[in-house]
C-alpha positions in Angstrom: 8.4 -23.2 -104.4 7.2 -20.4 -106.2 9.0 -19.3 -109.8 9.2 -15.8 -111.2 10.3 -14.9 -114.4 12.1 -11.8 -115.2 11.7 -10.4 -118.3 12.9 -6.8 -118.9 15.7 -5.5 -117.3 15.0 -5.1 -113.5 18.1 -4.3 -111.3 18.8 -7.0 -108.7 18.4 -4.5 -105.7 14.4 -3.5 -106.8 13.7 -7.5 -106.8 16.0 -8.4 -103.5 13.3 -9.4 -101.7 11.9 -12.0 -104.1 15.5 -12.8 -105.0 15.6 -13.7 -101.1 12.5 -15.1 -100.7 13.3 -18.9 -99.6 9.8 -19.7 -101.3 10.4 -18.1 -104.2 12.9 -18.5 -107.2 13.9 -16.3 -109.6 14.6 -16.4 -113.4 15.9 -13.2 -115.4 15.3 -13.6 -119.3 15.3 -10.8 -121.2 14.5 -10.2 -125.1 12.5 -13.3 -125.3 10.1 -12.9 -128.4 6.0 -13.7 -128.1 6.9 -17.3 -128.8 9.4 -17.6 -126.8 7.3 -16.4 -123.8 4.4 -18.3 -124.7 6.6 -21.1 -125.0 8.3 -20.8 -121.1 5.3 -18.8 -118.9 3.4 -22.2 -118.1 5.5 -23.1 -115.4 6.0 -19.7 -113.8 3.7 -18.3 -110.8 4.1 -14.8 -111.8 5.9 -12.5 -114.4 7.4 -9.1 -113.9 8.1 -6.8 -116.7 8.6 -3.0 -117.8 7.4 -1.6 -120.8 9.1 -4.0 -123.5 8.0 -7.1 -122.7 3.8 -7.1 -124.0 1.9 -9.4 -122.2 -0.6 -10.8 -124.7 -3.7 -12.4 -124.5 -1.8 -15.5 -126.0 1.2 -15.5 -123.1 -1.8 -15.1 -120.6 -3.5 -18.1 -121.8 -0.3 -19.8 -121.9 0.7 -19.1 -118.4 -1.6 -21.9 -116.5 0.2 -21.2 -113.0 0.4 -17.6 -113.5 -1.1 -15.9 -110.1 0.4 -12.5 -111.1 1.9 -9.8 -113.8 3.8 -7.2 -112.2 4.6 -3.9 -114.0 7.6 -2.0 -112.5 5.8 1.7 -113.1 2.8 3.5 -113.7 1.4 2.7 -116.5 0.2 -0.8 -118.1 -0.6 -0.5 -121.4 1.8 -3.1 -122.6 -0.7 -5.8 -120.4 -4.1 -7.5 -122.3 -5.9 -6.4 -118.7 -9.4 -8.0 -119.9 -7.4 -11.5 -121.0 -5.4 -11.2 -117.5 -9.3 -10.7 -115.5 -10.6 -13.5 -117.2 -7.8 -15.8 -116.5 -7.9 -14.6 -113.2 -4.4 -13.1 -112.8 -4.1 -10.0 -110.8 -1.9 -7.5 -112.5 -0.5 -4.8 -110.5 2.0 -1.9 -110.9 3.7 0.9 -108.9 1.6 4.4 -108.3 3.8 5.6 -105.7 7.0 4.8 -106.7 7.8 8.2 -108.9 5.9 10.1 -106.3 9.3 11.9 -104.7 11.2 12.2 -108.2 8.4 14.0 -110.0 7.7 16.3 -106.7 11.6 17.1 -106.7 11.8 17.9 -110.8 8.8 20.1 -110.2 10.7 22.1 -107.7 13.7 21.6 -110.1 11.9 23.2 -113.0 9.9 25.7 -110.5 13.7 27.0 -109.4 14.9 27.2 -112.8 12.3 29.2 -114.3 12.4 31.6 -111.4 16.1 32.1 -111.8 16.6 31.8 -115.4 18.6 28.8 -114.9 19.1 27.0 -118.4 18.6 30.5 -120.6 21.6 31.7 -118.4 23.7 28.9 -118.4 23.9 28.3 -122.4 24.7 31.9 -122.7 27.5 31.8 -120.5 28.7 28.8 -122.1 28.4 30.4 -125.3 31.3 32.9 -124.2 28.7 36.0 -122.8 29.2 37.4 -119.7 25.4 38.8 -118.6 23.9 39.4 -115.0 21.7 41.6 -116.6 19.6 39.8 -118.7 18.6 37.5 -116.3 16.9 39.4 -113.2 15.0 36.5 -111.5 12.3 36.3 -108.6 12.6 35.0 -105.4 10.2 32.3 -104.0 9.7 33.7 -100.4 6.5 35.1 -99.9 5.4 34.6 -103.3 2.0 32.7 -104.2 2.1 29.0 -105.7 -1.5 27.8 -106.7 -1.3 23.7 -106.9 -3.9 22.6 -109.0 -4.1 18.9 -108.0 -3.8 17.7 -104.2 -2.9 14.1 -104.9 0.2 12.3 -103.7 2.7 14.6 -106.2 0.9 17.9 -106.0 0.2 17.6 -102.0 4.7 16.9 -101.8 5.4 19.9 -103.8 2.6 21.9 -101.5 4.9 20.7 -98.7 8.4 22.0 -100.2 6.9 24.8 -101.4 5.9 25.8 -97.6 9.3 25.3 -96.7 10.9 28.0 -98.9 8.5 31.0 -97.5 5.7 30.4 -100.2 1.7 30.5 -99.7 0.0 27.7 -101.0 -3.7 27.9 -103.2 -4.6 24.4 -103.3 -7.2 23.1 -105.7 -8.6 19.5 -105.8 -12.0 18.0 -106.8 -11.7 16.2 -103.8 -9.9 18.6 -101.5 -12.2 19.5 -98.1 -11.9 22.1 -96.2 -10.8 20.3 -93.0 -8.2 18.5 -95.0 -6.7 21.8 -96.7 -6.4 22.9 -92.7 -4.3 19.7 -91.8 -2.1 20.8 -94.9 -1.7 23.7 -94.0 -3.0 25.4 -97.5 -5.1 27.6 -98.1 -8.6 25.6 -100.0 -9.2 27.6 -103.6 -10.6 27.2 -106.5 -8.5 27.3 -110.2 -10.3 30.8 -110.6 -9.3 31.4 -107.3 -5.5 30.6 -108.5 -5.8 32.1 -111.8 -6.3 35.6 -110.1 -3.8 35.4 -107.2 -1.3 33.0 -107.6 2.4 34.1 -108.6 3.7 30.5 -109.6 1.0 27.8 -111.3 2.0 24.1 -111.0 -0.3 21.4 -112.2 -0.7 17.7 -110.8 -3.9 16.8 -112.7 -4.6 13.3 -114.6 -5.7 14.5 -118.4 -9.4 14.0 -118.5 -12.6 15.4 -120.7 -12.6 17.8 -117.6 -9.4 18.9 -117.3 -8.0 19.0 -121.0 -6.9 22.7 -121.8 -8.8 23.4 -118.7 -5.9 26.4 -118.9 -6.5 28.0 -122.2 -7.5 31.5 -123.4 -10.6 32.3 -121.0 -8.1 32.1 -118.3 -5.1 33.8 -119.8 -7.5 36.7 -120.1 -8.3 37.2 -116.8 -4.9 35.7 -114.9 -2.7 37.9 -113.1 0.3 39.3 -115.1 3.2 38.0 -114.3 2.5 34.4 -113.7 4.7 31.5 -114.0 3.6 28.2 -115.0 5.0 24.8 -114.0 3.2 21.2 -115.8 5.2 18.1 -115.0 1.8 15.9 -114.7 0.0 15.5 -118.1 0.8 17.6 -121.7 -3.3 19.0 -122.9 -4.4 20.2 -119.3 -2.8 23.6 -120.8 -3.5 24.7 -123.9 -0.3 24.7 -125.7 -0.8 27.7 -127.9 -2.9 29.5 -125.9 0.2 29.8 -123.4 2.4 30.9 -125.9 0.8 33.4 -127.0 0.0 35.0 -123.1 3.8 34.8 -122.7 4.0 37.3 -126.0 1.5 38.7 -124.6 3.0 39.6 -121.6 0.4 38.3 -119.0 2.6 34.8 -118.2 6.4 35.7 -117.2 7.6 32.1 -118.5 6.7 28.5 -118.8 8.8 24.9 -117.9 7.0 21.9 -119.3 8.5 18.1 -119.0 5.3 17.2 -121.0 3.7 17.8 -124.1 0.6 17.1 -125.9 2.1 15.3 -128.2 5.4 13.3 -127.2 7.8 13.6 -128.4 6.9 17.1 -130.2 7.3 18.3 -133.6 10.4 20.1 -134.4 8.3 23.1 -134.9 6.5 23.4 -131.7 6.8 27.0 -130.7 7.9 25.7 -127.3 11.3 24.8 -128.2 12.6 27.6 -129.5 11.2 30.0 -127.1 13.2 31.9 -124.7 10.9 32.1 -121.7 10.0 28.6 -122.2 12.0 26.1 -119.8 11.0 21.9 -121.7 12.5 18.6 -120.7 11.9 15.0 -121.9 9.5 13.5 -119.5 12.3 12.8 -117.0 9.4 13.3 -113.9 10.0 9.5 -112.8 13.4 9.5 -114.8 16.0 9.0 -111.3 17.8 5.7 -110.5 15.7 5.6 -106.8 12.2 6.0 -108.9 13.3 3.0 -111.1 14.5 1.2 -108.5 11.3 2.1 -105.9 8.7 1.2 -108.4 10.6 -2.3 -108.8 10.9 -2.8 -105.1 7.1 -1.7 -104.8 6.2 -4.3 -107.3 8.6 -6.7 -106.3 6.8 -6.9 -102.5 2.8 -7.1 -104.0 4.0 -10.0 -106.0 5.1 -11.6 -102.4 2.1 -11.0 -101.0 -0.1 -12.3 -104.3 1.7 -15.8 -104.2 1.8 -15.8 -100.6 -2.1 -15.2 -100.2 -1.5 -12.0 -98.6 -3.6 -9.1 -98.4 -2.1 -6.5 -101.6 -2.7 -3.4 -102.8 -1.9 -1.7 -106.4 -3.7 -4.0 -108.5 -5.2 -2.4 -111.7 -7.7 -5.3 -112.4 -10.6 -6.9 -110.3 -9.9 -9.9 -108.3 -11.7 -12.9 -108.4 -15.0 -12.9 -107.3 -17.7 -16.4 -106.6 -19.1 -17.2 -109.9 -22.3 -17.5 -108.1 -22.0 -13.4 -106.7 -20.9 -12.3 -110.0 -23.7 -13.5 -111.7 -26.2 -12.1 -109.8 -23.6 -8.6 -109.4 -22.8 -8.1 -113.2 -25.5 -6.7 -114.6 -25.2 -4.0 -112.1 -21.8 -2.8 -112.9 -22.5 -0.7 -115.6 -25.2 1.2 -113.9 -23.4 1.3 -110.5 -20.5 3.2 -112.4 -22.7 5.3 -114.3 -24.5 6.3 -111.5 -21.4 7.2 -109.5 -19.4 9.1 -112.3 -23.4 11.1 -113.1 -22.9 11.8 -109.6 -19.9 13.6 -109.6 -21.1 15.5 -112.8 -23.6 17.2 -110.6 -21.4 17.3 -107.3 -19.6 21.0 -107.3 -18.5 21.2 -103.9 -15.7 18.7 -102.5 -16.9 15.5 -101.6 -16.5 14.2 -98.4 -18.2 10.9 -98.6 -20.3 8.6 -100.8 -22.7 6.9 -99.6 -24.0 4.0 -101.1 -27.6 2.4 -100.3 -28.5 -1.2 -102.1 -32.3 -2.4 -101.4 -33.5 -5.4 -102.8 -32.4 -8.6 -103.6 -28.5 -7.0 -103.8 -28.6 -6.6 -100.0 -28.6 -10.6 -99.5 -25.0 -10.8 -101.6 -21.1 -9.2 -100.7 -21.6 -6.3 -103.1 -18.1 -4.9 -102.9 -17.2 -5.5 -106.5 -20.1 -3.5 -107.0 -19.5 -0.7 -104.6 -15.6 -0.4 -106.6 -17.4 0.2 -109.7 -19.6 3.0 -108.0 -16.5 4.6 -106.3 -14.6 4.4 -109.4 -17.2 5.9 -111.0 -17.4 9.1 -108.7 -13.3 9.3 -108.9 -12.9 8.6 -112.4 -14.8 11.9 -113.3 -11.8 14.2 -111.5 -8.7 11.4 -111.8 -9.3 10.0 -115.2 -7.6 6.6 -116.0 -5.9 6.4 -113.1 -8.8 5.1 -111.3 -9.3 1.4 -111.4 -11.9 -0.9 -109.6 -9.3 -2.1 -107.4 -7.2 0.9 -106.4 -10.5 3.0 -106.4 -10.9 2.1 -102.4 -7.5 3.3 -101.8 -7.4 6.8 -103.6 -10.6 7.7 -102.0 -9.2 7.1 -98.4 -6.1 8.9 -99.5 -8.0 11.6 -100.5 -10.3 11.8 -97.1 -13.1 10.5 -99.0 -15.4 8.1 -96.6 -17.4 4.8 -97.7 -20.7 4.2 -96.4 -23.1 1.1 -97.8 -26.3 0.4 -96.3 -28.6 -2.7 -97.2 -32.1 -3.3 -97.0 -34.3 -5.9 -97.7 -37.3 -3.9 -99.6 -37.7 -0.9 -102.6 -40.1 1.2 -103.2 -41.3 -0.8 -106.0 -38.1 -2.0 -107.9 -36.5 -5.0 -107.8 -33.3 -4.0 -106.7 -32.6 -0.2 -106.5 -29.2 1.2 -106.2 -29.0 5.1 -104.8 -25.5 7.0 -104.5 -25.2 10.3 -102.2 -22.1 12.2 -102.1 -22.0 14.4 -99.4 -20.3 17.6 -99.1 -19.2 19.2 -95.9 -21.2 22.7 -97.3 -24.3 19.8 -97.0 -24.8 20.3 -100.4 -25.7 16.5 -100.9 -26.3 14.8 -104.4 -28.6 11.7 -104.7 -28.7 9.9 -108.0 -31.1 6.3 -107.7 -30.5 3.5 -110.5 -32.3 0.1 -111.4 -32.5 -2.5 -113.9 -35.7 -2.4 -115.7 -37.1 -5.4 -117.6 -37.0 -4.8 -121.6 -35.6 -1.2 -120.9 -32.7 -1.8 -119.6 -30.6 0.7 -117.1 -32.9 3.7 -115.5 -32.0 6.4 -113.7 -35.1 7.2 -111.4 -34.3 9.5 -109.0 -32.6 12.6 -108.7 -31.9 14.2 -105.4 -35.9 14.2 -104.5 -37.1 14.0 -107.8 -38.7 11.4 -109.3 -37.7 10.1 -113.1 -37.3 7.9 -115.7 -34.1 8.4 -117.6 -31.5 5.9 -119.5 -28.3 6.9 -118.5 -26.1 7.1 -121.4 -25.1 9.5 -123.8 -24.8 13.5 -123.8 -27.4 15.1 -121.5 -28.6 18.3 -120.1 -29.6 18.7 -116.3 -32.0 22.0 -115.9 -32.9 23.0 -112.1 -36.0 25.9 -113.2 -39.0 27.0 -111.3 -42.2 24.9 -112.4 -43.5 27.7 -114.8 -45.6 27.3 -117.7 -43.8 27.7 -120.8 -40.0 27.3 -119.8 -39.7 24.0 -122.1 -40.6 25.7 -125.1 -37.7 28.2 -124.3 -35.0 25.4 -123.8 -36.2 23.8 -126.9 -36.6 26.8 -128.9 -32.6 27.8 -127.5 -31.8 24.1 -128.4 -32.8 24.1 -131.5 -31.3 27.3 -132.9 -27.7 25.5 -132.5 -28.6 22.6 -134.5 -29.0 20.1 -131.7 -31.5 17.5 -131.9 -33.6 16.9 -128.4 -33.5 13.2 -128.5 -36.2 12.9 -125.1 -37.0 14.7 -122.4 -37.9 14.1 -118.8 -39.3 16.6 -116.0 -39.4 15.9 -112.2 -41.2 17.6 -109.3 -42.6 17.6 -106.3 -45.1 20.4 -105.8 -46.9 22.3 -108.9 -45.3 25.3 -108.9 -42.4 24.9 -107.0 -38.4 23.5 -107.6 -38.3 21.2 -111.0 -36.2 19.4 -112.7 -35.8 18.8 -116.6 -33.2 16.4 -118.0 -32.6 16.5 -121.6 -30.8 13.5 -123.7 -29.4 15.0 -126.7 -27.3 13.9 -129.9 -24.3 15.5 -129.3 -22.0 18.0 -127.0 -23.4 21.4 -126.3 -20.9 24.5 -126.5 -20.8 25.6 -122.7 -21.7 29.5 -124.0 -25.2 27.1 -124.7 -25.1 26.6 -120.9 -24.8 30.4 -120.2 -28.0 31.3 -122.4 -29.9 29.0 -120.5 -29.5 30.4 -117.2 -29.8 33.2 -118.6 -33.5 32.4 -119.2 -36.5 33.5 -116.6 -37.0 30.7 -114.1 -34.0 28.7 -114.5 -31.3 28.6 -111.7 -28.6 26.1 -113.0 -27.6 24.1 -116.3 -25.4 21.7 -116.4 -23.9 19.0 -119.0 -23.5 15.3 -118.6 -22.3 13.0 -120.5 -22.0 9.1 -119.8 -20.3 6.6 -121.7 
């Protein structure tokens, strides 16, 4: 018999199944304090919580039998994940169980701000009688621009076809062929920016995409917008919106998320009249507690059970003997993946993953999650783990490929990532372990180099000229920002080079302008690896 402990209030419908598991018993203790956890989890299989229990390194250590943690949401920052991984317990939670509410309060807050919903009902209330204030649009035959295709953003895409609108769909990861099987129309957020009558974002909040809506694009975006954000507060600039709605160019706003949660009293959104807010209540129905519960409840069946399972937000456990040889590659494989994506601008369609050298003798699919999570991470943030990385690619269309072979071009081992695009504009990106220098990056598409990948850095496609270095570092220099080392590839004297420069810190992006700007270069780009 298996024993699961209970310990934050789960309704007995989202844990039926374990409740009538005959292999399984089930204990419901709320409240209990650290000690009091620590003093009961050693003879339980697996623990599921919420948010208010914290599962500490010290109730992890405690818990000899435990085979599982399971969180009954999203997010799991109430679990010690590295103490879980090291005690070999797979923690899991629920992705897809606030996928429906969230879609359906984006349409909520979508309806209300076409119609004037709340503004119109505290009036009335108030004892005013006024249709005329409150001349609304209709949604049929307008333009809604989704910027994030993922499981919330693709559901709203779908409900939004179903009252009359045209969908703009933008994703990282969005093809071409998949936008046809959607139905939607493939654009980019400039492409949304300039056409779309209705804006709603799905994105994760990443380096990328914070205030990735901010002045630039209020300046150019076509007057009259409306903007939805039920996904992540920061991925619109805040005050940049408020002052287009002043302006005039943006028609009205409904947020259920802020940058800052819960927001200052101040904030010029809660006071606004052409500004719709609620209090995070995207996953707030009874059916998305109860889903994420149910979801949860059924991965913990399959954990104690020895069942294949999905969900979990921490690797498994691998053969000491594989992980040895595999762990001084992790690092590299997911820098390599996420400098991949950096340089990727098209959609990718699948990454292929080549390992030569003594790595093609061992099961390198811990290594190949760190790769993938890697590419992903770059577009979906911290929602991308090396477990669920696997899943969100296929979700997302995105193929895996890995290829071994026995010999290198020199290297002991030698790990190269391609993501391939269906406009075939493929990125390569090669990695190894050097001895005494540590992780290399030494090739880039079809140029040889010797790079360490870490840090800020500057990627410069030019034409193999004399004298273009001393313009980059002359244009470098005048903003203050030290050159730390330098690396040029090429092929043919005179023809396509490349030049990658490691620099102390971020460069403005108006930096990345001027060099293009400069004879014989065709692109500059930024990236930066932690």
């Amino acid at each position: 018999m298996f024993k699961v402990l209970v310990s934050d209030p789960i309704s007995d419908l989202g844990i039926q199944k374990l409740m009538d598991a005959e292999d399984v018993t089930v204990v419901k203790q709320t409240g209990l304090s650290e000690d009091e956890l620590v003093a009961i989890i050693g003879e339980y299989d697996a623990l599921l919580v919420r948010s208010q229990t914290r599962v500490t390194e010290r109730i992890l250590t405690a818990g000899t039998n435990l085979k599982a943690v399971g969180r009954a949401g999203v997010g799991v920052d109430n679990i010690d994940l590295e103490a879980a991984t090291k005690r070999g317990v797979v923690v899991i939670n629920a992705p897809d169980g606030n996928t429906i509410t969230t879609c359906e309060h984006t349409f909520a807050m979508l309806m209300a701000l076409a119609r004037h919903i709340p503004q119109a009902y505290a009036k009335t209330i108030a004892g005013t009688w006024d249709r005329k204030t409150f001349l609304g649009v209709e949604l049929n035959n307008k333009t809604l621009g989704v910027l994030g295709m993922g499981r919330i953003g693709s559901e709203v895409a779908k409900r939004a076809k179903a009252f009359g609108m045209n969908i703009l769909a933008y994703d990282p990861f969005l093809t071409q062929e998949r936008a046809e099987k959607m139905e939607v129309t493939l654009a980019s957020v400039n492409d949304i920016i300039l056409n779309a009558d209705f804006m709603t974002v799905h994105t994760p909040l990443t380096p990328e995409t914070r205030n990735m809506i901010s002045r630039p694009q209020f300046e150019v975006m076509k007057k009259g917008m409306r903007i939805i954000n039920c996904a992540r507060g920061g991925v619109i600039d805040e005050l940049a919106l408020v002052e287009a709605i002043d302006q005039g160019i943006v028609a009205g706003a409904a947020f259920d998320v802020f940058e800052h949660e819960p927001p200052q009293s101040d904030h010029p959104f809660l006071n606004h009249p052409l500004i719709i807010v609620t209090p995070h209540l995207g996953a707030s129905t009874i059916e998305a507690q109860e889903n994420v519960a149910i979801d949860v409840s059924e991965e913990v069946l399959h954990i104690l059970r020895n069942e294949p399972f999905k969900n979990a937000v921490n690797i498994p456990p691998v053969a000491p003997t594989v992980m040895k040889k595999l762990q001084p590659y992790f690092s590299l494989g997911e820098k390599l993946g996420s400098f991949a994506a950096q340089i990727t601008t098209k959609a990718v369609s699948e990454i292929h993953i080549d390992y030569a050298g003594d790595l093609s003798d061992v099961d390198t699919l811990p290594l190949t999650r760190y790769i993938v999570k890697g590419v992903l991470s770059y577009h979906l943030g911290n929602d991308v783990n090396i477990v669920n990385c696997m899943h969100l690619a296929k979700s997302r269309d995105v193929n895996i490929v890995v290829s071994k072979a026995p010999r290198t071009k020199g290297f002991t081992n030698l790990i190269s990532v391609t993501l391939k695009t269906q406009s075939d504009q493929d990125r390569l990106v090669a990695g190894t372990l050097l001895q005494g220098y540590g992780e290399r990056i030494v090739l880039l598409d079809k140029f040889p180099v010797d790079i360490a990948p870490e840090g800020h850095q500057i990627l410069i496609s030019h034409n193999d000229k004399p004298g273009i270095i001393g313009l980059v570092g002359t244009l470098i220099g005048k903003i203050d920002v030290n050159i730390a080392s330098m690396q040029v590839g090429r092929t043919l004297v005179g023809g396509s080079a490349l030049m990658i420069l490691t620099v102390d810190k971020a460069v403005p992006k108006d930096v990345l302008v001027q060099l293009v700007a400069l004879q014989e270069i065709n692109t500059a780009q930024e990236i930066i690896l932690n």
